[in-house]
C-alpha positions as CSV (number, residue, x, y, z in Angstrom):
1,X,14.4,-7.6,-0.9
2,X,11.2,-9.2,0.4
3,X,8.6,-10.0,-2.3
4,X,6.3,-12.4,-0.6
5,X,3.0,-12.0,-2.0
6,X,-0.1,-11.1,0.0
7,X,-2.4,-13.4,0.9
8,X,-5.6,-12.4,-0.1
9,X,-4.7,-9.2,-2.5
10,X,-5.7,-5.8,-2.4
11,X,-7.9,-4.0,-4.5
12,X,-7.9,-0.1,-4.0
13,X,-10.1,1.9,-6.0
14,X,-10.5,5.7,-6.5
15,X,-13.6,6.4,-6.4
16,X,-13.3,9.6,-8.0
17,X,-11.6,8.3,-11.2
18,X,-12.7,4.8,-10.9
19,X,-9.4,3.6,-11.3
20,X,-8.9,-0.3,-9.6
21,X,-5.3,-1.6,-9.0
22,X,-4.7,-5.3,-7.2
23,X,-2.1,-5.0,-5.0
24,X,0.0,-8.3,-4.3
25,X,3.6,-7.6,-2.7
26,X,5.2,-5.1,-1.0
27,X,6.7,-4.5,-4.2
28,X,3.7,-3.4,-5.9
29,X,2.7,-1.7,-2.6
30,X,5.4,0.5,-2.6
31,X,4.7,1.4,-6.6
32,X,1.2,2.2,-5.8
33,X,2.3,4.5,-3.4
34,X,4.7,6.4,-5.0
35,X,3.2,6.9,-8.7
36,X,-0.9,6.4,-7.7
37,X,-1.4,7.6,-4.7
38,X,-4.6,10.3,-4.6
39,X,-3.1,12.3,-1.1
40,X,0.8,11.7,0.0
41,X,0.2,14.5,3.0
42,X,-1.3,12.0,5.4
43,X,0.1,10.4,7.9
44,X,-0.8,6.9,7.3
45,X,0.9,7.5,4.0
46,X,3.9,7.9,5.0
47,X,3.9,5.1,7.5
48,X,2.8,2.8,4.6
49,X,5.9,4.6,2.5
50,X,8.2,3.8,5.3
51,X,7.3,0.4,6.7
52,X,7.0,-0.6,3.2
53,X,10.5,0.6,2.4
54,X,11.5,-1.0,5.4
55,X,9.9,-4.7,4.5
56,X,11.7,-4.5,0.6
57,X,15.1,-4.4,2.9
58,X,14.2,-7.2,5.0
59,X,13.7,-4.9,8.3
60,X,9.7,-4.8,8.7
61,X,7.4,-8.0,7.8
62,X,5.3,-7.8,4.6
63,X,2.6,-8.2,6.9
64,X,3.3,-5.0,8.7
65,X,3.8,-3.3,5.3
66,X,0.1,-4.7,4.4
67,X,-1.1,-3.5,7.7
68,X,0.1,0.1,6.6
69,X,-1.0,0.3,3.5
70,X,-4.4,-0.6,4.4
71,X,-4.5,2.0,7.0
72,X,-3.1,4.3,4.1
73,X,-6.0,3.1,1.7
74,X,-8.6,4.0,4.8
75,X,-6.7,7.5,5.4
76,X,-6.9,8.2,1.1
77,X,-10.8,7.2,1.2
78,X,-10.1,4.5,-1.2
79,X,-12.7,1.7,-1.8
80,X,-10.9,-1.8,-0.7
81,X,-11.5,-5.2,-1.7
């Protein structure tokens, strides 16, 4: 299980309910995802799903698994910081 953190973090917000969450691992990624997530149809969202799925077994890079998420973030119209 990879739990490297990222360097820097991510901050999503929803802009529609305001809610922030910091984002630090691939972990915490994957959590997001699966329990916060404002739109699972989209494609980007299920990249992010898969590649981070992937990087918790050791078989994508958390970097790739950032990559995705952020794309994911973009996709969802999420603010990022």
């Amino acid at each position: 299980m990879n739990t490297t953190a990222w360097k820097p973090a991510i901050t999503v917000e929803d802009s529609e309910t305001g809610t922030r969450r910091t984002v630090r691992t691939v972990r915490q990624a994957h959590t997001v995802l699966h329990r916060n997530w404002p739109d699972t149809s989209g494609s980007r969202y299920r990249l992010a799903e898969t590649t981070c799925e992937d990087a918790l077994h050791g078989e994508a890079a958390p970097e790739d698994a950032r990559k995705a998420f952020i794309a994911a973030a973009i996709e969802a119209h999420l603010h990022l910081s």
